[in-house]
N, CA, C and O atoms as a Tinker XYZ file with bonds, in Angstrom:
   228  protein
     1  N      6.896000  -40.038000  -22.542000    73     2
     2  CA     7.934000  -39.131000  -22.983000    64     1     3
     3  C      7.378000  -38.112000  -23.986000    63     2     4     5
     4  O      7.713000  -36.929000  -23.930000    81     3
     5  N      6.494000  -38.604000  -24.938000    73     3     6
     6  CA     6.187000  -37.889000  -25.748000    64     5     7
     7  C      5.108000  -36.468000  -25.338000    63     6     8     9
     8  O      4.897000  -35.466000  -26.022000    81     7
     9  N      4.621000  -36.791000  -24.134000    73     7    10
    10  CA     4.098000  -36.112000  -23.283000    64     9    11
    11  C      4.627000  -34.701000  -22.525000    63    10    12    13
    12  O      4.125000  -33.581000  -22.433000    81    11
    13  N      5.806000  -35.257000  -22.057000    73    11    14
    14  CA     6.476000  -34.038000  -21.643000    64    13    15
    15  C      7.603000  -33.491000  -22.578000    63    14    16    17
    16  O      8.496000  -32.733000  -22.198000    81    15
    17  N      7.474000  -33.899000  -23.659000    73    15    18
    18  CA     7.676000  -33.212000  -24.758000    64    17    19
    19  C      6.978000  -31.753000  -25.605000    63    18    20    21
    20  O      7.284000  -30.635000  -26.020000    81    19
    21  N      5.596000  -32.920000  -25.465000    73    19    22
    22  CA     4.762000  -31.532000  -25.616000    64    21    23
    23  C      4.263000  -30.372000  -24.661000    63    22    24    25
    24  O      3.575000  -29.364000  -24.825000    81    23
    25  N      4.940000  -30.987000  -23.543000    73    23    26
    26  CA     4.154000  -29.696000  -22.587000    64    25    27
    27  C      5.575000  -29.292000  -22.870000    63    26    28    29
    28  O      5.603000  -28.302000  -23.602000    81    27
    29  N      6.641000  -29.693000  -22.562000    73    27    30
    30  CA     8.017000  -28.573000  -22.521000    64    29    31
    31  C      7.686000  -27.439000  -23.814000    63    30    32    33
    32  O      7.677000  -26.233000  -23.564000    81    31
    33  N      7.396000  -28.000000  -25.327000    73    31    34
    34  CA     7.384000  -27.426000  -26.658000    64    33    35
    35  C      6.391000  -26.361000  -26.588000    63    34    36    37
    36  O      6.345000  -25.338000  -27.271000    81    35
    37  N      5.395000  -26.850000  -25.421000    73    35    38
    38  CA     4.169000  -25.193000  -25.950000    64    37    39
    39  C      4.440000  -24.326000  -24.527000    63    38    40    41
    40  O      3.539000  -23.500000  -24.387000    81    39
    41  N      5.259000  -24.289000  -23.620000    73    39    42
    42  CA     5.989000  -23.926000  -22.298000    64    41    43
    43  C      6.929000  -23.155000  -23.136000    63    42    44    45
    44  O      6.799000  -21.960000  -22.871000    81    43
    45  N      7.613000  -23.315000  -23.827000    73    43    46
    46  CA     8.867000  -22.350000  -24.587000    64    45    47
    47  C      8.280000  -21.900000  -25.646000    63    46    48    49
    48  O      8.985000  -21.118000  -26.284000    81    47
    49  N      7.029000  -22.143000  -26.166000    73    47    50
    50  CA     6.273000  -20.942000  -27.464000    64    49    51
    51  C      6.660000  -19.507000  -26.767000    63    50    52    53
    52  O      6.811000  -19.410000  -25.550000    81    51
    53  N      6.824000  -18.239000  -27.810000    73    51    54
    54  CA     6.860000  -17.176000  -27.490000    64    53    55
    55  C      5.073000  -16.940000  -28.123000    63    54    56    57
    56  O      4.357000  -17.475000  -28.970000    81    55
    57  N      4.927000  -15.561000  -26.892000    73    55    58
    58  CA     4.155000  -14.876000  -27.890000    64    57    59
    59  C      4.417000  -13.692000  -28.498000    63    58    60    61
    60  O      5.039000  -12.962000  -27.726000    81    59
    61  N      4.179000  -13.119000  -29.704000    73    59    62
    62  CA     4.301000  -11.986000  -30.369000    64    61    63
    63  C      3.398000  -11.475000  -30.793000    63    62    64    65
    64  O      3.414000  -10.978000  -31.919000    81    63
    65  N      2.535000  -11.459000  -30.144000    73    63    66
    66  CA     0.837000  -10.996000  -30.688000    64    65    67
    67  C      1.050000   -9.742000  -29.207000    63    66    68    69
    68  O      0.481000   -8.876000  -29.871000    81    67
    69  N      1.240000   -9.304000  -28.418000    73    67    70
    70  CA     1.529000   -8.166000  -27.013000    64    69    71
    71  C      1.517000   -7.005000  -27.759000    63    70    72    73
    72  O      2.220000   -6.917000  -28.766000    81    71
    73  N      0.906000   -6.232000  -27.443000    73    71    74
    74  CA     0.861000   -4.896000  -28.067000    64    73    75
    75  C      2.549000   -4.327000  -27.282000    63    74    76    77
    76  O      3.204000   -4.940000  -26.439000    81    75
    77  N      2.809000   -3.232000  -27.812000    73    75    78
    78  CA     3.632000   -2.450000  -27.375000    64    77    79
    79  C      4.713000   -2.998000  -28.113000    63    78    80    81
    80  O      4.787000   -4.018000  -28.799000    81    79
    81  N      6.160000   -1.443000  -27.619000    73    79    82
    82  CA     7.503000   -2.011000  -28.215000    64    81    83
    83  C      8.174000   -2.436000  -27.413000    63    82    84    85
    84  O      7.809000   -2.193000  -26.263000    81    83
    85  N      9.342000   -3.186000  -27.571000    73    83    86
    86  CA    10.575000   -3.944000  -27.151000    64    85    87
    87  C     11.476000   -2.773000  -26.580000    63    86    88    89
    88  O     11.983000   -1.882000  -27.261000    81    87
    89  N     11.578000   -2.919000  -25.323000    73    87    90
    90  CA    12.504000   -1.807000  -24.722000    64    89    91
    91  C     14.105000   -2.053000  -24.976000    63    90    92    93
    92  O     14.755000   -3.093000  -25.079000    81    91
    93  N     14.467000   -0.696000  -25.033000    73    91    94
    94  CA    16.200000   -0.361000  -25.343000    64    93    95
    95  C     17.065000   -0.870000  -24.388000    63    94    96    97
    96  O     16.920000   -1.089000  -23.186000    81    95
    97  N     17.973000   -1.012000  -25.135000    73    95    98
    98  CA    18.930000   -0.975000  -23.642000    64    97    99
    99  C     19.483000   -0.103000  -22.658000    63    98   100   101
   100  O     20.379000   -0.419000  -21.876000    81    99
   101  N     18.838000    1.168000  -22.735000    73    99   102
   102  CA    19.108000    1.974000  -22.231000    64   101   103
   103  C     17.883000    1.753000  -20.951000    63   102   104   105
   104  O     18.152000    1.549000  -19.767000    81   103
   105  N     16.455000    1.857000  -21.564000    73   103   106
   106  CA    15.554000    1.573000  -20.812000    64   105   107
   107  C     15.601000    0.611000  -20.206000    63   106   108   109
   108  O     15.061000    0.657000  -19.101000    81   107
   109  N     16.149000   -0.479000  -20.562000    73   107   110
   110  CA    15.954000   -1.734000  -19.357000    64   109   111
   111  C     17.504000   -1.560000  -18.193000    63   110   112   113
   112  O     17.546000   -1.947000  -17.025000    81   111
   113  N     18.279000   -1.088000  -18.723000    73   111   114
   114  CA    19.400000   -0.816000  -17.560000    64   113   115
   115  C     18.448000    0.088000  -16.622000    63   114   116   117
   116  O     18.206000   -0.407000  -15.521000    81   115
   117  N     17.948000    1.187000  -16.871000    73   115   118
   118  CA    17.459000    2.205000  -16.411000    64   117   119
   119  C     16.335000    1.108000  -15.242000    63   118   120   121
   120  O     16.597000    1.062000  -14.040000    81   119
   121  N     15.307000    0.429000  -15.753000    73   119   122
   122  CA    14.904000   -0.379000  -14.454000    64   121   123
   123  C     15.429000   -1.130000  -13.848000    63   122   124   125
   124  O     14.988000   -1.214000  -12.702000    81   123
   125  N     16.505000   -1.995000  -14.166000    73   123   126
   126  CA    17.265000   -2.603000  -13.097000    64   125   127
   127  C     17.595000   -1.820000  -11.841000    63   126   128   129
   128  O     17.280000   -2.127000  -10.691000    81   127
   129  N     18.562000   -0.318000  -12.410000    73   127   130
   130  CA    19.050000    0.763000  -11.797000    64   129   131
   131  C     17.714000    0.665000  -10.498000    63   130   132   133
   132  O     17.689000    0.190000   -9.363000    81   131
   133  N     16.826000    1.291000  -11.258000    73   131   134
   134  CA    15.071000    1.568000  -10.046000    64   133   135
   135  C     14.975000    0.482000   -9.033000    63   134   136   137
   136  O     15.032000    0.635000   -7.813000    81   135
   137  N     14.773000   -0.985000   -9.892000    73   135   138
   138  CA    14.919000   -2.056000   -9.141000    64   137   139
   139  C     15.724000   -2.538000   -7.887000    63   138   140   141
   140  O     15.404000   -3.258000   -6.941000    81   139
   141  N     16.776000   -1.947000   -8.185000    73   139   142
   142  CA    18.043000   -2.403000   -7.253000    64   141   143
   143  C     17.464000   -1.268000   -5.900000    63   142   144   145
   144  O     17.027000   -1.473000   -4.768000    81   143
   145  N     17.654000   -0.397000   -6.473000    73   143   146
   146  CA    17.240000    0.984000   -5.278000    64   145   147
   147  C     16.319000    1.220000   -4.851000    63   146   148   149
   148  O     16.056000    2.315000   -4.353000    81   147
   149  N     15.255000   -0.123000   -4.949000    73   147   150
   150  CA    13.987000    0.092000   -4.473000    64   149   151
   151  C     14.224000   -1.509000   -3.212000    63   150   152   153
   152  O     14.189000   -1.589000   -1.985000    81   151
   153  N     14.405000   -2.318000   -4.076000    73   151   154
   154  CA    14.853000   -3.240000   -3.017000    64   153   155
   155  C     16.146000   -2.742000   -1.821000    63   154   156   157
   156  O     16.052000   -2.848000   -0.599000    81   155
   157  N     16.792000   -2.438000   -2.247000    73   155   158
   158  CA    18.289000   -2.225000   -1.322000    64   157   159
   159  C     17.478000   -0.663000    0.174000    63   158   160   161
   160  O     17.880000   -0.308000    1.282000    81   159
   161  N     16.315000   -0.250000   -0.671000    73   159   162
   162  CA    15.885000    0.501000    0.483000    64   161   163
   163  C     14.658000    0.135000    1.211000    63   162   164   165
   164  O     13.871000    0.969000    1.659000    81   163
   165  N     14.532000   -1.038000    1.304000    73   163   166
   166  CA    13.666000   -2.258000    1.513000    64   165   167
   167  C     12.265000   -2.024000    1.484000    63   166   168   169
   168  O     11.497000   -2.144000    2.439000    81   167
   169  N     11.945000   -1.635000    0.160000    73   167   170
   170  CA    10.118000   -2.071000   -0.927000    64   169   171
   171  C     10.467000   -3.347000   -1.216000    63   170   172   173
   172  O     11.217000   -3.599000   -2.159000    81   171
   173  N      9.921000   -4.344000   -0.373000    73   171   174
   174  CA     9.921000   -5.235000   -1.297000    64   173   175
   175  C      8.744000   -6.307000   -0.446000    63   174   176   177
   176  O      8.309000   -6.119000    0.690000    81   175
   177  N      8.420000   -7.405000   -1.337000    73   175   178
   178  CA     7.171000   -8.018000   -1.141000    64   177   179
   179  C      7.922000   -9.613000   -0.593000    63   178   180   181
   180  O      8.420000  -10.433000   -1.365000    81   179
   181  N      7.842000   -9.744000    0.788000    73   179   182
   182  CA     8.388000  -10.905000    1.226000    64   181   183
   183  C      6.866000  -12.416000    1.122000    63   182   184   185
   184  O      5.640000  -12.419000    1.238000    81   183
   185  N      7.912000  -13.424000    0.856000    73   183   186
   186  CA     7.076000  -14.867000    0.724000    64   185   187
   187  C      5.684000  -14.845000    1.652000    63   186   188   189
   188  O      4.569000  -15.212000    1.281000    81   187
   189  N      6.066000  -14.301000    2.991000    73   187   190
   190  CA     5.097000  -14.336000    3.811000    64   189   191
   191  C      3.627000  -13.611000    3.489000    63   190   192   193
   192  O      2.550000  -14.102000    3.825000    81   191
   193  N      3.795000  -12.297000    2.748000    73   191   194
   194  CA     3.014000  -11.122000    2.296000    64   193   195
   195  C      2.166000  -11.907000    1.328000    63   194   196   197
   196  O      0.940000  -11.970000    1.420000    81   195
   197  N      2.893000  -12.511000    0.379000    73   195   198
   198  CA     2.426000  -12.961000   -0.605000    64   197   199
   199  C      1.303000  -14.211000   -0.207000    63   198   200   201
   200  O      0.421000  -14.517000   -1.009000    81   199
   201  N      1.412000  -14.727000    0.801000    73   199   202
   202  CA     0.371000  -16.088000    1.016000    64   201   203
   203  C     -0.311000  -15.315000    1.619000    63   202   204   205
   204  O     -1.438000  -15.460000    1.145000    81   203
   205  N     -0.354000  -14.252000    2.705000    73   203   206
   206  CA    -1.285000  -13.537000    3.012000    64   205   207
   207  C     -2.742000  -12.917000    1.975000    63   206   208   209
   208  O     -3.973000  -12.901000    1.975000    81   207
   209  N     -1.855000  -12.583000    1.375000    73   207   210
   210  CA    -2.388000  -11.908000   -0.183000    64   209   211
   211  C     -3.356000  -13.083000   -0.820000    63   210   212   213
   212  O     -4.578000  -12.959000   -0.890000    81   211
   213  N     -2.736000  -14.065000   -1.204000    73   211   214
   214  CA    -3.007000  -14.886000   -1.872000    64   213   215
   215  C     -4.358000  -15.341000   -0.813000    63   214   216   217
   216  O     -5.393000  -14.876000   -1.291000    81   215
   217  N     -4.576000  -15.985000    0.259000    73   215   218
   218  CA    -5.368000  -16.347000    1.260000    64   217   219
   219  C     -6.651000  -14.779000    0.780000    63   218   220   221
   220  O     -7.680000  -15.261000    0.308000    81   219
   221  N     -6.694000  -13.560000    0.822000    73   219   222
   222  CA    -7.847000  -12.814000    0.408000    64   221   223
   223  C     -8.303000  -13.367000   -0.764000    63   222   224   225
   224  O     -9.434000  -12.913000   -0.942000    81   223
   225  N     -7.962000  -14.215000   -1.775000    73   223   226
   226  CA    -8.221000  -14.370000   -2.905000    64   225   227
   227  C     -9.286000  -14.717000   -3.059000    63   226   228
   228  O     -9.709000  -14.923000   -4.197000    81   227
Protein backbone atom coordinates (compact mmCIF):
# COMPACT_ATOMS: atom_id res chain seq x y z
CA UNK A 1 0.00 0.00 0.00
CA UNK A 2 2.55 2.21 0.92
CA UNK A 3 3.84 1.71 -2.50
CA UNK A 4 1.14 2.90 -4.49
CA UNK A 5 0.99 5.62 -2.39
CA UNK A 6 4.08 6.81 -3.43
CA UNK A 7 3.79 6.35 -6.99
CA UNK A 8 0.13 8.02 -6.88
CA UNK A 9 2.04 11.20 -4.61
CA UNK A 10 4.95 11.84 -7.24
CA UNK A 11 2.14 11.10 -10.37
CA UNK A 12 0.16 14.29 -8.99
CA UNK A 13 3.56 16.51 -8.27
CA UNK A 14 3.13 19.60 -10.46
CA UNK A 15 5.90 21.06 -12.18
CA UNK A 16 6.62 24.80 -12.08
CA UNK A 17 10.05 25.01 -13.22
CA UNK A 18 8.35 25.24 -17.59
CA UNK A 19 9.42 28.27 -18.97
CA UNK A 20 6.65 30.38 -20.39
CA UNK A 21 3.24 32.05 -19.18
CA UNK A 22 -0.07 30.58 -18.10
CA UNK A 23 -2.58 31.25 -20.82
CA UNK A 24 -5.86 33.54 -20.43
CA UNK A 25 -9.00 32.66 -20.73
CA UNK A 26 -9.50 34.19 -23.58
CA UNK A 27 -6.57 32.28 -25.19
CA UNK A 28 -7.51 28.93 -24.14
CA UNK A 29 -11.31 29.34 -25.30
CA UNK A 30 -9.71 30.62 -28.47
CA UNK A 31 -7.97 26.91 -28.90
CA UNK A 32 -10.71 24.88 -28.02
CA UNK A 33 -12.69 27.15 -30.69
CA UNK A 34 -9.42 25.90 -33.39
CA UNK A 35 -9.67 22.50 -31.86
CA UNK A 36 -13.23 21.80 -32.37
CA UNK A 37 -12.96 23.14 -36.14
CA UNK A 38 -10.15 21.27 -36.91
CA UNK A 39 -11.53 17.99 -35.75
CA UNK A 40 -15.28 18.54 -36.89
CA UNK A 41 -13.46 19.11 -40.47
CA UNK A 42 -11.76 15.87 -40.03
CA UNK A 43 -7.63 16.67 -39.10
CA UNK A 44 -7.43 14.37 -36.90
CA UNK A 45 -4.96 11.50 -35.90
CA UNK A 46 -6.94 8.12 -35.62
CA UNK A 47 -5.66 5.03 -33.08
CA UNK A 48 -4.71 3.22 -36.17
CA UNK A 49 -2.16 6.17 -37.48
CA UNK A 50 -0.77 6.29 -34.29
CA UNK A 51 0.58 2.46 -34.03
CA UNK A 52 1.63 2.94 -37.48
CA UNK A 53 3.71 5.84 -36.33
CA UNK A 54 4.72 4.35 -33.35
CA UNK A 55 5.96 0.87 -35.32
CA UNK A 56 8.69 3.61 -37.42
CA UNK A 57 10.02 4.24 -34.04
Amino acid sequence: MSLLYAVAKEYVREDFTLAGEPLSEGQLKRRITTAKKSIQSGHLTSQEDLEKEIEKW
